[in-house]
N, C-alpha and C positions, 0 to 999 in steps of 0.2 A: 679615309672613309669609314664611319660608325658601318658597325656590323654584327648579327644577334648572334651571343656568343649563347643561348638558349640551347637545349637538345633537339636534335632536326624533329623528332618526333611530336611536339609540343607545339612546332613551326606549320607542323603541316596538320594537323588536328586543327589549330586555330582557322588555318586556311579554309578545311573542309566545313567548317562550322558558320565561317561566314559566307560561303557559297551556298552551303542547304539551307537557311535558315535567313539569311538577309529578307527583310519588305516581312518575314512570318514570325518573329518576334522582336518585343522591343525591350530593350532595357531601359533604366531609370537610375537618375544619382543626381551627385551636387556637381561633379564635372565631367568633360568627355571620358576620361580616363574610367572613374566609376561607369558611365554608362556602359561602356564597350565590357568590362569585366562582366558587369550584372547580366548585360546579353552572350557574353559565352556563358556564364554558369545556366542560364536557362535552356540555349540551346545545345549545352554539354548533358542536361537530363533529358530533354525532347532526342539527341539523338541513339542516348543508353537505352533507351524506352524501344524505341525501332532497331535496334541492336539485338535485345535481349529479351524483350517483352512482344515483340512481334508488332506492335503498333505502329498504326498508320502514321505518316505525318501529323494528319492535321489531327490525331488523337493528342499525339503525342504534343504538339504545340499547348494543345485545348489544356490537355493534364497540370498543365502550372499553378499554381497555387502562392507560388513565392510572392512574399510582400508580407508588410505589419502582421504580428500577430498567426505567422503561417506555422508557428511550434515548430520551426526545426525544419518541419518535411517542406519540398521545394516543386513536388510535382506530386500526384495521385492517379493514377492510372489502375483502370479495372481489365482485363484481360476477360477473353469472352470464357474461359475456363474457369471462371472466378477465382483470380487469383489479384488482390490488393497487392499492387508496384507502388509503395512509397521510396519516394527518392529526394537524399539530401546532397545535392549537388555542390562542387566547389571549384571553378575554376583557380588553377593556379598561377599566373604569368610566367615562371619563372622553370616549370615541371619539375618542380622535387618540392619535397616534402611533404606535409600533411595536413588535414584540416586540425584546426586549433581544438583543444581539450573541449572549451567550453561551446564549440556547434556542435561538438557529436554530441555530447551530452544531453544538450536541448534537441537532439532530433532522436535520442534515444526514450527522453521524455514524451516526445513528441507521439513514435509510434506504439510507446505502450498506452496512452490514452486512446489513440484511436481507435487499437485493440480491444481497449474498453466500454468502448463506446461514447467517450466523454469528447463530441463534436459541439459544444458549446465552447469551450480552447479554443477552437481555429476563426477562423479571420471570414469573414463573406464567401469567399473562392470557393471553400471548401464547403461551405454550406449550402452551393450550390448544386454541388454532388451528394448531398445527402439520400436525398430520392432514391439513387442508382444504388449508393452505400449499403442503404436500411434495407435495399432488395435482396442483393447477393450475401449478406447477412441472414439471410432465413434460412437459408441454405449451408452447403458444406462449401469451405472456402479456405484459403491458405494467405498469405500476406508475407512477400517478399520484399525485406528492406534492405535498402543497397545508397551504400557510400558510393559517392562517384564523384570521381575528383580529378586532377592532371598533377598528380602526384606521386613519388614510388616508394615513400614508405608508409605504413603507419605501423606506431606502437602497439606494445601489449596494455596498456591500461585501455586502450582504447578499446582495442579489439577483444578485453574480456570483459568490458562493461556491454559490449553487443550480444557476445556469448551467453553472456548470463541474464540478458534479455529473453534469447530466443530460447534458452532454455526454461524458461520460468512459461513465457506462453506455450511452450510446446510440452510443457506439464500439463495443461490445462487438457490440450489436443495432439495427441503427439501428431509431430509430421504437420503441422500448420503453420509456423515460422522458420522463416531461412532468414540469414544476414549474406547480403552480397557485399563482396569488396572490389570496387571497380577502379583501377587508377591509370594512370597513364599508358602503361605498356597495353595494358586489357584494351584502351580504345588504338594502340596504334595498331594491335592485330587485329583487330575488327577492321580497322580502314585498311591494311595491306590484303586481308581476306577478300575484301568485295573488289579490291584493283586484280588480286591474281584468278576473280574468275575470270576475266580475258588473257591473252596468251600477249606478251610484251613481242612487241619488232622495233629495233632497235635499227638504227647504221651507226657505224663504226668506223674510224680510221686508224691503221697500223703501221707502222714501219716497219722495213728491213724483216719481213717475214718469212716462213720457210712453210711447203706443204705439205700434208701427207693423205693420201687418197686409200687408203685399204689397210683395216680393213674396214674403218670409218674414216669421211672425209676432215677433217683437223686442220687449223691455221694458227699459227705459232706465231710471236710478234712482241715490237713493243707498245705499248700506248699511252698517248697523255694521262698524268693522273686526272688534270683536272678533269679532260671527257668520263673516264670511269667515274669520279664523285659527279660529276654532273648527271651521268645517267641512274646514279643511286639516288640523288638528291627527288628526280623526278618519279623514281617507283619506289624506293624505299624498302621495305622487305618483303612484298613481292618479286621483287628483283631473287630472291634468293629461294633457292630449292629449298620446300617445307620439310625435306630431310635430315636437315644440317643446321649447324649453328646459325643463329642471325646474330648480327650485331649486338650488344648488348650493351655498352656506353664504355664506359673509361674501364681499364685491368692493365697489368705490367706488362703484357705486350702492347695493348694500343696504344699505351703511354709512349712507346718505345718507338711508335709508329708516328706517331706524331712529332715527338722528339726530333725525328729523322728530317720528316717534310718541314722543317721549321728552323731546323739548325742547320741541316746539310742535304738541300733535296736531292742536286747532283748526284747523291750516294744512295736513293731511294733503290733504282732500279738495282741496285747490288746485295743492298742487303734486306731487301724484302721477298718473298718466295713466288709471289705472283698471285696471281687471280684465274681463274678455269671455269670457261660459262661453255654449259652443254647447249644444243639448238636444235630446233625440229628440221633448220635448212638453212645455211648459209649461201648467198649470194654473191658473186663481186658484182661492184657496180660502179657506174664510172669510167674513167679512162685506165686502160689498162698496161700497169710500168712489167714488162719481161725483166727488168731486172730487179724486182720484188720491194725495190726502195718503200715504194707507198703505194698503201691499198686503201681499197673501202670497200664494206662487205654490209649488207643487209641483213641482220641477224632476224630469226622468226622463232616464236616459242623460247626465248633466250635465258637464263636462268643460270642464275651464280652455286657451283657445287663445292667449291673450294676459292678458302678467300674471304668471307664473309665480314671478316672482321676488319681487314685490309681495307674493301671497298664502306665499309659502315662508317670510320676511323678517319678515308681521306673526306669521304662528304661533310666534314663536322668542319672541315674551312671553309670559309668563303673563298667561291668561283675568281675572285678578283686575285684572290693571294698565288694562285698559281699560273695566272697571266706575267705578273711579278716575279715567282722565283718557279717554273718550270722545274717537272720533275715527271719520271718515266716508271711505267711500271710492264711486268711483261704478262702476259696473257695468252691465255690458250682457248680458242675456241674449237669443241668438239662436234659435228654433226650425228645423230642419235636414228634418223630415221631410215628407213628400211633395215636396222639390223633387230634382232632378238629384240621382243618387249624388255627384256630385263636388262637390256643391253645399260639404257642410260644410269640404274638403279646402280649396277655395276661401276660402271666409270667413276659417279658420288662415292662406292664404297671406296675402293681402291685408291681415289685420288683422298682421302680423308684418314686412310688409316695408318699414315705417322702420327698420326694424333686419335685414335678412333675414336667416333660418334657414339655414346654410351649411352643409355636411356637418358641416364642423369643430367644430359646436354637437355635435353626438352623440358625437363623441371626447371632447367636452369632460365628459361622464358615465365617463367610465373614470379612474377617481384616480391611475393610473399615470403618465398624462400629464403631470399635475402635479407627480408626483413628478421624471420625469426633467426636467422643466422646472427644477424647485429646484435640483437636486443639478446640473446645468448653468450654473446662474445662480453657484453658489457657484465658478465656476470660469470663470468669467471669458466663459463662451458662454449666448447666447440663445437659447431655443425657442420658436417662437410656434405652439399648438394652438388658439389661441381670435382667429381674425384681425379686426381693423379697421381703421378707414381708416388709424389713427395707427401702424400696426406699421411699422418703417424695412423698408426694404429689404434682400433676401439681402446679406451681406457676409461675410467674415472669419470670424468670430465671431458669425456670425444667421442661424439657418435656421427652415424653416417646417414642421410637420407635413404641409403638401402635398407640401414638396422632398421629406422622408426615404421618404413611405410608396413612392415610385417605385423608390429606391434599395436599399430594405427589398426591394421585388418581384424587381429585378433580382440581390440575392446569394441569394434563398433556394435553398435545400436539396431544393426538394420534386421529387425525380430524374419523379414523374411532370406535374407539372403548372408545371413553371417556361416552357415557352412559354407556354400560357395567362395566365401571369401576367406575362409580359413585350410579352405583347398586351394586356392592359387598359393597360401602362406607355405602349404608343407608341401608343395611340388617347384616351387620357385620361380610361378611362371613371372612372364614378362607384364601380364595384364593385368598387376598391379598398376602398373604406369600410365593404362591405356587413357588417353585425354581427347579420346574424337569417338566413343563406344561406349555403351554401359554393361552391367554384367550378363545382361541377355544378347550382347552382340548388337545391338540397333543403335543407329547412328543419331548422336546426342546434339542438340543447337548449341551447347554451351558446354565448355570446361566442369566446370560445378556441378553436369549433371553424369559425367563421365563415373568411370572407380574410380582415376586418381581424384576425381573432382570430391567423391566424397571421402575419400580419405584426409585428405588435405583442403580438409573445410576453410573458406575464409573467417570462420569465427573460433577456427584453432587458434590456442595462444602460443607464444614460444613456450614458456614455465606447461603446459601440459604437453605439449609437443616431447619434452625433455623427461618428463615426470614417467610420462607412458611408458615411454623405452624403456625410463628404470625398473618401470616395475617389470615390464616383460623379461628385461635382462638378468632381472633378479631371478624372476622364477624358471627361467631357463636355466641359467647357471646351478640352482638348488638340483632341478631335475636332473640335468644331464651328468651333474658331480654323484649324487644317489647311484645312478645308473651304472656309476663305472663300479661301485661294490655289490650292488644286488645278484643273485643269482643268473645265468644269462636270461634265462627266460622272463625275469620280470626285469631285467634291463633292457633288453628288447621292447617291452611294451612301453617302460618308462619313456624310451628313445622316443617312440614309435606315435606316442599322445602326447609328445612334450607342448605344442600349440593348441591342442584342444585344452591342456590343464591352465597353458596363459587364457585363453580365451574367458574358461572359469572363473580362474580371478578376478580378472577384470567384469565378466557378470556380477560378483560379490563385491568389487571392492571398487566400483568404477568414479566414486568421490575421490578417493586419492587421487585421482588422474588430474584432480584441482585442487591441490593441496596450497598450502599458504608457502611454501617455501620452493625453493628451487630445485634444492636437493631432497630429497628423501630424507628425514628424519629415522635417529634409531629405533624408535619408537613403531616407525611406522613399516618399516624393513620387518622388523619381529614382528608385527600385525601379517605381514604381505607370505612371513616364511609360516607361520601356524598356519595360516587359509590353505596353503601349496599344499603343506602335508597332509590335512584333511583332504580336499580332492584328489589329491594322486590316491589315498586307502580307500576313498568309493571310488574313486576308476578300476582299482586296481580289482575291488569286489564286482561290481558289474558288469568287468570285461569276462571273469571268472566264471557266471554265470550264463551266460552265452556261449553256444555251438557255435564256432566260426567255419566249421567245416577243413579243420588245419589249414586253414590262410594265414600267412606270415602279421602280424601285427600291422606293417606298413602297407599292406594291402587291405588292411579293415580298417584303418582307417583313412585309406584315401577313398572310401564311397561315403558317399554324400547321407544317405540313409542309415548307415553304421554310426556316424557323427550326429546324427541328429537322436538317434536311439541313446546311446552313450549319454551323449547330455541332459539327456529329460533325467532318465536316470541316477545321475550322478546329484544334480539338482533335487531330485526328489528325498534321496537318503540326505545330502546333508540339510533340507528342511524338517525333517523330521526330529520329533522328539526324541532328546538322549534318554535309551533305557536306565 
């Protein structure tokens, strides 16, 4: 029996697309096949739109534009905030890869003319919208262009022909272009989001189980794999606590997992470690065996805390193949309610930390990561986002998603909030990472609008990604080798400013961060080391002139108005003219 050897996520995207959308959009081509494509890619933009743009259905339906003559962009959507939602939509059959060189292109062309007003380019659709267009144009207005695709990479050519897009209009205004990157995973967590605002109940059937009542109630067991993929198959990563790893597609264990159910399932239940779903109340239901052979339980609120990968891995077979070769896996269900709130939070930590959950597991959900990890690996430099004991150490050519996100903090752009974020830099918090908050604590719609979201822009390329770091690591390393021969007191302050002086830098030098080459240039190291030691000799003078009232260095500069005085400062002297 033919079987979609596709990723489940792709499977069931399609599914939901033609459920919301069936009789509300049509597609068009020379055979069934085209047709069915051209109606996913439109109802892949109509449902990004109500995703992420807040728009109704029938907006979002209306926003289409695709056909003859549409430049590139596939849908036009105005947001009552005025904000321009161009989207160049691509469904992909197959879920990997990426749109071809020459549609970004043309949809790159697309929305810089629109930016310009040049609406005599587009085709009738959009000329329809002019009226609205020409409206929210008199006004202050932003314009967010967003790839959106069933895809999980794209390249760097791609993603710095958009950059350097949104940089060029937001020369113009700053803060009036974004580039969204939307691909596959991005819609599979939007679909898994809207399934786990309901709470999963599940039944289950186990063998040969044992019980424990106190000081939570607990049932221990074995279970078919296929019912576990079958119940992953139907929730997918709602199934699994938003704490912990989800699934994440093929790596040396899954491989090894599959391997298993395929060559030797018999051997599954042995040398697999099992699966551990918490519950808000377990039930038995049914006839009931005293001698524990076989049970069935009513799971409520049910949720995968360990395992994740296990249960993601068996659902990638088809249901039929384990009818055929039967295979066992063992399972633990925990009961969570009436103990401590923090009870179940607890059970996730402890059952997960032979392996602990590291911020770096949540990054490791954004496919971007990945991407710029590949297109770096192709080039001779390592990214480590997913860390273990076995990752080598920073070198040369090897940095770590913890170095960059620092380095990332200290060159951004953001004229209000860059000390804020150059104090989470020298205090080490965690809220660098934070992807559901922005830096005022308020709860954000989207990834993108989070800190990590802005650090980890979708129109970051790998090559600045890489560049950044070098140059922060350059100027740290200059700083803190200075430091260890200066007298104590100005190596304490050297210590003390070492991130305000990369932040500098990077105010002065933040075109290298898009330099032509991959690596730093010598040329441009010795540009990077003169800048350092100019700003450290006005730091070092205008920290000099300031009363700190004997507060330790690390204490003036962790206030936020110390950093902000500091900096004017230091900017002021080296603008000034050489006596």
């Amino acid at each position: 029996m033919a079987t979609d050897a596709r990723p489940l996520e792709i499977q069931q995207i399609q599914a939901l697309l033609k459920t919301q959308f069936n009789g509300a959009i049509f597609g068009v081509g020379k055979n069934p096949v085209d047709v069915e494509r051209n109606f996913l890619s439109k109802a892949l933009a109509a449902y990004f739109l109500m995703v992420r743009a807040g728009a109704s259905k029938a907006d979002a339906v209306a926003a289409t534009i695709d056909g003859g003559n549409d430049h590139g962009i596939d849908s036009v959507y105005i947001s009552p905030s005025g904000i321009f939602w161009l989207v160049q939509s691509k469904y992909i059959h197959e879920g990997k890869g990426e749109p071809i060189l020459g549609d970004a292109s043309k949809f790159k062309d697309g929305v810089k003319d629109f930016a310009a007003g040049k609406f005599e380019r587009f085709n009738v659709a959009l000329e329809a919208k002019l009226p609205a267009i020409r409206a929210v144009m008199k006004n202050a207005y932003a314009i967010h262009f967003a790839l959106v695709y069933t895809g999980t990479s794209l390249n760097d050519d791609r993603i710095q022909m958009f950059s350097d897009l949104e940089n060029a209009l937001n020369e113009v205004q700053p803060g009036r272009a974004r580039f969204v990157r939307y691909g596959l995973y991005d819609f599979h967590a939007s679909l898994a989001s809207k399934r786990a605002e309901k709470s999963i109940t599940a039944e289950v059937e186990i063998r040969n189980y044992g019980l424990i009542h106190r000081p939570a109630r607990a049932i221990y067991g074995v279970m078919r794999v296929g019912d576990l993929a079958a119940l992953y198959i139907e929730h997918g990563h709602a199934l699994v606590r938003e704490n912990i790893r989800r699934y994440r597609g093929s790596s040396s264990v899954n491989t090894e997992i599959t391997k298993t159910l395929l060559e030797a399932p018999e051997h599954f239940v042995y040398f697999n470690n099992g699966v551990t779903l918490l519950c808000e109340k377990i039930t038995a239901v049914g006839a009931t065996d005293a001698d524990r052979k076989l049970g069935r339980f009513q799971l409520e609120g049910v949720s995968i805390i360990n395992g994740a990968q296990t249960a993601g891995t068996v659902a990638q077979q088809p249901l039929s193949h384990y009818e055929a070769h039967p295979a066992d896996v063992l399972v633990t269900f925990i009961q969570s309610s009436g103990d401590p709130a923090d009870f179940g939070d607890r059970v996730t930590a402890y059952r997960n930390n032979q392996n602990a959950v590291q911020v770096q597991d949540f990054i490791a959900l954004d496919d971007n990561q990945e991407n710029w990890r590949r297109t770096l690996k192709a080039s001779g430099v390592t990214y480590i986002y997913k860390p273990s004991a076995q990752d080598p150490h920073a070198a040369e050519r090897i940095f770590t998603a913890q170095e960059a996100v620092n380095y990332l903090a200290c060159a951004s752009k953001d004229g209000k909030n860059w000390a804020q974020l150059l104090n989470l830099v020298m205090s080490g918090s965690p809220l660098l990472w934070e992807q559901k908050r922005n830096l005022q604590g308020e709860s954000v719609a989207s990834v993108d609008e989070s800190v990590y979201g802005r650090l980890f822009v979708s129109s970051l390329t790998a090559r600045r990604l890489w560049r950044t770091t070098q140059i922060g690591r350059l100027v740290r390393e200059l700083v803190e080798a200075d430091a260890e021969v200066l007298p104590p007191e100005q190596g304490a302050l050297q210590k003390a400013a070492v991130f305000l002086i990369v932040h500098l830098v990077f105010a002065r030098l933040f075109s290298l961060c898009d330099g032509i080459t991959v690596m730093l240039t010598g040329a441009e190291r010795a540009t990077i080391s003169r800048e350092a030691d100019k700003i450290r000799a006005a730091m070092a003078q205008a920290y000099g002139k300031e009363n700190w009232g004997g507060a330790e260095p690390l204490a003036v500069f962790a206030d936020l108005s110390n950093l902000r005085r500091l900096k004017g400062q230091v900017m002021a002297t080296l603008a000034a003219p050489a006596a």
